[in-house]
N, C-alpha and C positions, 0 to 999 in steps of 0.2 A: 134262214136261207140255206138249202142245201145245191154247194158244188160239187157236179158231177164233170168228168173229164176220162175221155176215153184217148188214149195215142194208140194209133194204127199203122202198124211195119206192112206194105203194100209188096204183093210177088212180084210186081211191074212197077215202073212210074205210073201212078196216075191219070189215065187219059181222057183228053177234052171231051169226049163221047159219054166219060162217066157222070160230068157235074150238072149235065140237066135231068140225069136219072134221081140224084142225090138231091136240088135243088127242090124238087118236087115232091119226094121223101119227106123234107125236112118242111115244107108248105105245110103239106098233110096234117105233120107232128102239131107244129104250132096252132092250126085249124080244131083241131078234136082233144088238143090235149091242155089243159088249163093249168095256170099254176107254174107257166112257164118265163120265168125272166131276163131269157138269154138265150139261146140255143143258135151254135155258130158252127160249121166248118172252116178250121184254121190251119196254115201252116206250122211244121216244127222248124224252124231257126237256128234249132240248139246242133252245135258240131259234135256233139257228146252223145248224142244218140240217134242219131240222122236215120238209123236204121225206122226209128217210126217218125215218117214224113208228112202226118197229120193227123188234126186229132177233134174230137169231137167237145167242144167247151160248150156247158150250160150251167145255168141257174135253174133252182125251181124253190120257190116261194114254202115249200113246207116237205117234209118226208112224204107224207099221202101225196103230194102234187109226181114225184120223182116215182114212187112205187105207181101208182096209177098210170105213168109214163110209161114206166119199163111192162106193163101189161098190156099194153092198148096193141091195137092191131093195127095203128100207123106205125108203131115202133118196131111189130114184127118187119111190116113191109118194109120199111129203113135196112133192118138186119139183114131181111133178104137181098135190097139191092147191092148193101155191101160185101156179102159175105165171099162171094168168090173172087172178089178184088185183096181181101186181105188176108194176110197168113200169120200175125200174128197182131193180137191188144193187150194191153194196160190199161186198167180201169180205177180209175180215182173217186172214193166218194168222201165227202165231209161236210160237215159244219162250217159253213161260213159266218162268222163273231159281225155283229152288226156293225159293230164301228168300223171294217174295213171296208 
């Protein structure tokens, strides 16, 4: 299992007009893109870096499942709806050990 984890520092708060753009986005993802065991928009919590205020948490089932992800053109479209809402990421990738 590979987890992927993006944190997103936004130029603005977040706005309610954003998450049905993203919602749909993220439909799409899960619609065309296989190999997916997780894929959530989540809050940051942590007071230690509040500057990035949410973050993109997935699973995918195999390296090919994540690379095939990051290629597809629902992923592009994902990028696009975000891109002028955020100013800066952090992008997490690894190994998830089975037993966790």
């Amino acid at each position: 299992m590979y987890l992927h984890i993006v944190l997103m520092a936004p130029h603005t708060p977040i706005s309610p007009e954003f998450l049905p753009k993203l919602n749909l986005a993220f439909r799409r993802i899960r619609k065309e893109c296989s190999g997916i065991e997780r894929f959530e928009w989540v809050p940051n919590f942590s007071q230690s870096s509040s500057r990035y205020s949410h973050a993109l948490l997935s699973v995918f089932t195999t390296q090919t499942a994540l690379d095939t992800y990051r290629s597809s053109e629902a992923h592009q479209a994902m990028l696009d709806a975000i891109a002028p809402h955020i100013q800066d990421i952090v992008v997490l990738d690894s190994l998830l050990e089975e037993s966790l």
